[in-house]
C-alpha positions as CSV (number, residue, x, y, z in Angstrom):
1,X,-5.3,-0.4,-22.9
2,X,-6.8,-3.1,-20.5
3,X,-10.0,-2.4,-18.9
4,X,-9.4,-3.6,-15.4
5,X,-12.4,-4.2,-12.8
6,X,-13.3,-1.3,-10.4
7,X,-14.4,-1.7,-6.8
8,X,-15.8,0.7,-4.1
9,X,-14.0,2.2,-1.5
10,X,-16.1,1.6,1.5
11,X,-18.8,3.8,1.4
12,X,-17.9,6.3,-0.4
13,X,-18.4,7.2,-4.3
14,X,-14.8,6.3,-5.1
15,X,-13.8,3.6,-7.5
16,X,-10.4,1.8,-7.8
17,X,-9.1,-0.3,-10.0
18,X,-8.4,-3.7,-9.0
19,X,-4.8,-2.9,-9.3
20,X,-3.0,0.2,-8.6
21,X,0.1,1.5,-8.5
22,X,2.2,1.5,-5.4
23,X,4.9,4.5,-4.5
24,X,7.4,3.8,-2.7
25,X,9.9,1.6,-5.1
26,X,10.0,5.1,-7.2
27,X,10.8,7.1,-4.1
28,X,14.9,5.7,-4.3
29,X,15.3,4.7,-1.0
30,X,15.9,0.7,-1.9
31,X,17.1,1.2,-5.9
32,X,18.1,3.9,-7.8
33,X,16.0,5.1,-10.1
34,X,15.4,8.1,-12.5
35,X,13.1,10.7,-13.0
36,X,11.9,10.1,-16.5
37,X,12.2,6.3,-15.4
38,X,9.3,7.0,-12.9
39,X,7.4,9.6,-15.2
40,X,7.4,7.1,-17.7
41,X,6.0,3.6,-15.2
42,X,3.5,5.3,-14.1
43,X,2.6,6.7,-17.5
44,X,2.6,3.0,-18.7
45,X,0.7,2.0,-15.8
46,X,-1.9,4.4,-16.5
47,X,-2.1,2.9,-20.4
48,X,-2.7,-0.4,-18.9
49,X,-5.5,0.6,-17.5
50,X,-4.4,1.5,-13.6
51,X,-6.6,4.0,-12.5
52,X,-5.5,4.1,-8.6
53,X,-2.4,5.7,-7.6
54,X,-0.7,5.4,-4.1
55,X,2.1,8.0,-2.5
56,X,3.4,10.0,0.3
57,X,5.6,12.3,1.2
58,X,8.1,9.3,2.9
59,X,8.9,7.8,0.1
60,X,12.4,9.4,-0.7
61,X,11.3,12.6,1.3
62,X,8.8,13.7,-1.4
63,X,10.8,12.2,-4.3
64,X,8.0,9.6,-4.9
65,X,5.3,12.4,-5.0
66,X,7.2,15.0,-7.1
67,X,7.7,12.3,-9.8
68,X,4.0,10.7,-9.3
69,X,2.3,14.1,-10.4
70,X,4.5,14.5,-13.3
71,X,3.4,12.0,-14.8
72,X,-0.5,12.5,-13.2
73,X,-0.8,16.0,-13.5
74,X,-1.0,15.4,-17.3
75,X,-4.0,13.2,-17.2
76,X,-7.7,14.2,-16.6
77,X,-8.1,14.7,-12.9
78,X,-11.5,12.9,-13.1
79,X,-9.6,9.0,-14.6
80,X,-8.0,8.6,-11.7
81,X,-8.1,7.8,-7.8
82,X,-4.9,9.0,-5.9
83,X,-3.8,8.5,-2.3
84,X,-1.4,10.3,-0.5
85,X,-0.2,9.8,3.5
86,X,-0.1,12.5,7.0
87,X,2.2,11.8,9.6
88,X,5.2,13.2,8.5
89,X,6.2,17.2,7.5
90,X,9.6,17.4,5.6
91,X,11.9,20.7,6.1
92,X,15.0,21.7,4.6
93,X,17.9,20.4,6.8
94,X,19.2,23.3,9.0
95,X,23.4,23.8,9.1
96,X,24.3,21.4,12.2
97,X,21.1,19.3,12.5
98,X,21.2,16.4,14.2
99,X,19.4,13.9,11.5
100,X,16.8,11.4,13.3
101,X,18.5,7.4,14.1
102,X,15.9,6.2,11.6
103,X,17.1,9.0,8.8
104,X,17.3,7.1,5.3
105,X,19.5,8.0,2.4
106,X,18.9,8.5,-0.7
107,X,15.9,10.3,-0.5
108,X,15.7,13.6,-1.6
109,X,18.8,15.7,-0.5
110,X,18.5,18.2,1.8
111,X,15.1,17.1,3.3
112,X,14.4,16.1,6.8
113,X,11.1,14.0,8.1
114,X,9.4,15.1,11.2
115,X,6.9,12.8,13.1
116,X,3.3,15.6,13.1
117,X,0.1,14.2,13.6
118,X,-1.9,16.9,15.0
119,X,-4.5,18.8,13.3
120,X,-2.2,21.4,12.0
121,X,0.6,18.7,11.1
122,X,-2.6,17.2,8.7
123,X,-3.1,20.3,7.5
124,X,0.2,21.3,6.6
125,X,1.1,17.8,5.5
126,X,-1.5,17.8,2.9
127,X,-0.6,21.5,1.8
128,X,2.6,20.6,1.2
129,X,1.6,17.0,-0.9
130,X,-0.5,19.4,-3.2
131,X,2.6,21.6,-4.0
132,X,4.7,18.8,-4.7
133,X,1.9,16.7,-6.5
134,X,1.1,19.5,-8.5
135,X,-2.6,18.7,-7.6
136,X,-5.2,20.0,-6.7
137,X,-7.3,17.0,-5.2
138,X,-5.9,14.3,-3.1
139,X,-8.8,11.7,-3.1
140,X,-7.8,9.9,-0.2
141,X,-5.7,10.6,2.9
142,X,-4.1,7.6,4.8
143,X,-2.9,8.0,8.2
144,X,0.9,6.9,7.5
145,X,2.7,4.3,9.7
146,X,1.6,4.4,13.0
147,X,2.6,0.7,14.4
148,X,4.8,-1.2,16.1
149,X,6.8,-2.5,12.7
150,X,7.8,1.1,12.1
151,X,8.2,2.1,15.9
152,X,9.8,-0.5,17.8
153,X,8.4,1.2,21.3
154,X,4.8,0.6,22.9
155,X,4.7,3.4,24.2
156,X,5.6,6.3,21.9
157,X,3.0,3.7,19.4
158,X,0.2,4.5,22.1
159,X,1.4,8.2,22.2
160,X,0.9,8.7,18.5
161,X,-2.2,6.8,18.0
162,X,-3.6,8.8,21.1
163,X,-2.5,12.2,19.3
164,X,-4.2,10.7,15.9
165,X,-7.5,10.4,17.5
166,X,-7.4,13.6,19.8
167,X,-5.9,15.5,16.8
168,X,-5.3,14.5,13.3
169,X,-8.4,12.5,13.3
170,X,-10.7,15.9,13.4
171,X,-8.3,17.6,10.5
172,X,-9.0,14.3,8.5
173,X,-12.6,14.6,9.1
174,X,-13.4,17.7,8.5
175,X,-11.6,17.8,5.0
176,X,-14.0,15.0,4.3
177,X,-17.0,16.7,5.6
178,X,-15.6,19.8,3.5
179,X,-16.0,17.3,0.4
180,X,-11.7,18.1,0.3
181,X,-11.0,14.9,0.7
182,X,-13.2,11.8,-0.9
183,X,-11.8,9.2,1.8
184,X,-9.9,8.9,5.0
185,X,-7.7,5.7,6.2
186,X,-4.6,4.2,7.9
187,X,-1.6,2.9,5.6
188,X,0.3,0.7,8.0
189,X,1.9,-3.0,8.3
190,X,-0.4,-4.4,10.8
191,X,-3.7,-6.1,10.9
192,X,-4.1,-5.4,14.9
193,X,-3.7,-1.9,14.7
194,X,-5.8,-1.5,11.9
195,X,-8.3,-2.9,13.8
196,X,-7.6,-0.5,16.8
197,X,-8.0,2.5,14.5
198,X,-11.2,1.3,12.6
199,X,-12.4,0.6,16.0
200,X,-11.7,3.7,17.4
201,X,-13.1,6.5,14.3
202,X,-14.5,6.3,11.5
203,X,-12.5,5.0,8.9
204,X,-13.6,4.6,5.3
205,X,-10.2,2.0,4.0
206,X,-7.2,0.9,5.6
207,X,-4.2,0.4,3.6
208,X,-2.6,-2.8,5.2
209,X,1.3,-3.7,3.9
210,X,1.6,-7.3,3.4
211,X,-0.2,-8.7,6.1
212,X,-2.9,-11.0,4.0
213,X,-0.9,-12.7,1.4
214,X,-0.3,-16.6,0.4
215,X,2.1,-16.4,3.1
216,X,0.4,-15.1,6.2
217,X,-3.5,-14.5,6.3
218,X,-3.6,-14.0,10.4
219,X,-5.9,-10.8,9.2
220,X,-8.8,-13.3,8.7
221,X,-9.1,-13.7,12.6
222,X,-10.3,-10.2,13.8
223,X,-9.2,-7.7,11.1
224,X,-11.2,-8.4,8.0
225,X,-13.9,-9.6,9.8
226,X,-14.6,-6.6,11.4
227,X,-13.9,-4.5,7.6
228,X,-17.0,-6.1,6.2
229,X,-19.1,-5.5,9.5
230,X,-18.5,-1.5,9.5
231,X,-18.3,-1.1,5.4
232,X,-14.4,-0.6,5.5
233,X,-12.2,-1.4,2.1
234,X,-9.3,-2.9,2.8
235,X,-6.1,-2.1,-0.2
236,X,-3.6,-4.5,0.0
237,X,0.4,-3.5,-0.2
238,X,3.0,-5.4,-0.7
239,X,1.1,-8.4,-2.2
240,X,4.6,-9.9,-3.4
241,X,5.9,-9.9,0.4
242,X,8.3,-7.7,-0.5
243,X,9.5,-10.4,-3.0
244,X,9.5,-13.6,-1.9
245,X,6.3,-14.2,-3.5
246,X,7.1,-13.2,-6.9
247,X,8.2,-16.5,-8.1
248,X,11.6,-18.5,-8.4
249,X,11.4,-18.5,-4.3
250,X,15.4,-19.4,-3.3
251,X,17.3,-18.8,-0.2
252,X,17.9,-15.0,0.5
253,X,14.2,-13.9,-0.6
254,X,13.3,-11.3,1.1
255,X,10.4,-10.7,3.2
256,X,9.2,-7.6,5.2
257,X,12.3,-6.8,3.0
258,X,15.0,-8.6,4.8
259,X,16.0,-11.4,4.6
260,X,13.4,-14.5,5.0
261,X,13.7,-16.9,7.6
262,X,14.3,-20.6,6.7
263,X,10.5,-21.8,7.6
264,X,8.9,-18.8,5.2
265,X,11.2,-19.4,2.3
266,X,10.1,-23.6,2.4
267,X,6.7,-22.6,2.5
268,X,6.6,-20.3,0.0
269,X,8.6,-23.1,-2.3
270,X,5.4,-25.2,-1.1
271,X,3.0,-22.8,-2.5
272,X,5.3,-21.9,-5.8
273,X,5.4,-26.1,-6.7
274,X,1.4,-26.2,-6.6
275,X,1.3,-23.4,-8.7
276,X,3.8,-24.8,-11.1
277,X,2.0,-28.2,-11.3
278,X,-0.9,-26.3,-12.3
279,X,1.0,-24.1,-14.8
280,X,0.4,-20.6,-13.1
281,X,3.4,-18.1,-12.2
282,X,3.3,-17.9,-8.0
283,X,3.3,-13.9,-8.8
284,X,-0.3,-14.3,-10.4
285,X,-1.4,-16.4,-7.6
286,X,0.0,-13.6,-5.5
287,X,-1.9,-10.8,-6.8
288,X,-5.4,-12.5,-7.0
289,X,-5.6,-14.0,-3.9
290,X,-6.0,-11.3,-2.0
291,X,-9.4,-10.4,-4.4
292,X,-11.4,-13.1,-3.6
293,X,-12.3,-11.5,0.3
294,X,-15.4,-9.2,-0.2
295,X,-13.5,-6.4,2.1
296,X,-10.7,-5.5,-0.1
297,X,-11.0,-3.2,-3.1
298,X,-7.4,-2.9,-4.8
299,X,-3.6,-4.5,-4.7
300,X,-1.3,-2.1,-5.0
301,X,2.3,-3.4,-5.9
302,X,5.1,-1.2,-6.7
303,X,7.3,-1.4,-9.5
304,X,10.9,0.2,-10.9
305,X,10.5,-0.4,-14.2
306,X,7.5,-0.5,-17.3
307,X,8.6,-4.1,-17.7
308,X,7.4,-4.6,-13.7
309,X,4.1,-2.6,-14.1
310,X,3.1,-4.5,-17.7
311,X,3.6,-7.7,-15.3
312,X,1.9,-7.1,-12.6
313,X,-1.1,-6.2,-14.5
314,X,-0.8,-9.2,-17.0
315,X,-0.7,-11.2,-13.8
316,X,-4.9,-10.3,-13.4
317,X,-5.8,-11.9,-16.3
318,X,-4.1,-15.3,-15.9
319,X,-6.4,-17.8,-15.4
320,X,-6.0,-20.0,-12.4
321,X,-7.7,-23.2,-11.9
322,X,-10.0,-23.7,-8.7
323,X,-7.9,-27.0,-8.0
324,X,-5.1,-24.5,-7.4
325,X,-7.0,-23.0,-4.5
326,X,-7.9,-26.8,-3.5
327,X,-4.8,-27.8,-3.1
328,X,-2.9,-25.3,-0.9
329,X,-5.6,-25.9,1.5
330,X,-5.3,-29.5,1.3
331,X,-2.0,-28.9,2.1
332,X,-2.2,-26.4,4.1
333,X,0.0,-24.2,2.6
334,X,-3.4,-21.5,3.2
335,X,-5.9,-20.8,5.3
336,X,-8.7,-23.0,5.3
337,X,-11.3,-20.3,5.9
338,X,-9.8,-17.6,3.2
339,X,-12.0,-17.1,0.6
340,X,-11.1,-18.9,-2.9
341,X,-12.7,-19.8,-6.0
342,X,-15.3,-22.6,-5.4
């Protein structure tokens, strides 16, 4: 087993390893795959030395849960960190119902998502996640995708964050006060309304998708900033861009999981020929460089198989030269004022 390094989640008494283990791939909505196939990654990834797990009930309607806690339910309670999302209540679909636009398939059949986040959808959320879990602690509790990316309308965005802070904001926080809950966040896909929320309650993490990666660091500006002024971690999803990062970077990558534009997939053949000329795989590059700001506390990729989870922990221990760093700025092909290796 590899001991991994552990880091604080803002101010609380929670450690995480460096690297988790994200959710959503096992959930089936992108790729098929099985039950004993997701028992057994995140088995593996818990013999490699993962000790932070990340879920929610959205990820195949409770599929990514129910096969989460198989495998967790096993382990001492005490190893491990796990996370778990609000902001959505599942019911059995009623004969006739008229399934929402956004309604994915493959999730688990029969289920139907429901937007909730009052204080009794938090509540009743997180009841639920402990049945299907088979749990009886959730450590932390991310508000779950309350941004533009997943909304597409202004206002109904400005609706639901008003109803998070009226509402769901007091379930959170009294769970915490209870001692229920270790932590309380937002897991969402943008660095400006992160900052809204941390701005706006008291937040101990935010769980931002993909938005401070070799390809885009725009977080620097405001975001991160103000995470190391209030004592907020920062876990990073998606550090692989939804894959265009994780190496052999060709027309058709995806990114944000279409599709990437012409401009992102040249840059990130940029980035992937420095990291070749200095003999590291882009994927490493792409999973430490988030590490090296002081605000964030874990990287969380997903995976669909043990050969994907063995990976992206052996990409922590490749060694990568400070010239690396050196050079996409030179270049560049990174932000000049994100934190590297000196």
């Amino acid at each position: 087993m590899t001991a991994l390094k552990r880091r604080q989640v803002g101010k609380t008494k929670l450690e995480v390893t460096e690297i988790g283990l994200g959710g959503a791939p096992m959930g089936g909505f992108r790729a098929s795959i099985s039950d004993a196939e997701a028992v057994q990654l995140t088995n593996d990834g818990y013999e490699s030395g993962i000790r932070y797990f990340d879920t929610s009930p959205f990820y195949g309607y409770g599929r990514s849960e129910l096969r989460m806690g198989a495998a967790l339910r096993e382990k001492p309670r005490d190893s491990y960190v796990l996370s778990t999302k609000i902001g959505r209540i599942l019911h059995v679909r009623k004969p006739g119902e008229v399934l929402p636009r956004d309604f994915r398939e493959n999730g688990l059949p029969g289920f139907v998502p429901q937007f909730d986040y009052t204080y009794d959808g938090v509540m009743r959320s997180l009841e639920h996640s402990h049945f299907r879990l088979g749990l009886d602690r959730i450590d932390i509790a991310l508000v779950h995708d309350v941004d533009f990316w997943t909304i597409k309308d202004r206002a109904i965005l400005d609706e639901r964050f008003k109803t998070v802070m009226d509402s769901g904001f007091r379930a959170l926080d009294e769970l915490r006060k209870a001692g229920i809950i270790s932590a309380i966040g937002v897991g969402i896909n943008e660095s400006d309304t992160s900052t809204r929320f941390i701005k706006a309650g008291d937040f101990d993490c935010m769980l931002l998708a993909g938005r401070y990666t070799l390809l885009e660091q725009g977080a620097l500006e405001e975001f991160l900033p103000e995470c190391t002024r209030r004592g907020v971690s920062v876990i990073l999803g998606g550090p692989y861009n939804s894959g265009i990062l994780t190496g052999n970077v060709k027309a058709g990558a995806t990114h944000d999981y279409v599709a990437a534009p012409q401009h992102l997939v040249e840059k990130a053949q940029k980035i992937e020929a420095v990291c070749q000329r200095h003999g590291v795989p882009l994927g490493a590059a792409a999973m430490q460089f988030p590490l090296f700001h002081p605000a964030f506390c874990s990287v969380i990729p997903g995976a669909l198989s043990v050969a994907e989870v063995k990976q992206n922990v052996a990409y922590m221990n490749v060694k990568i030269p400070v010239e690396l760093w050196s050079e996409l700025k030179q270049a560049k092909l990174l932000d000049a004022a994100a934190p590297t290796p000196n």
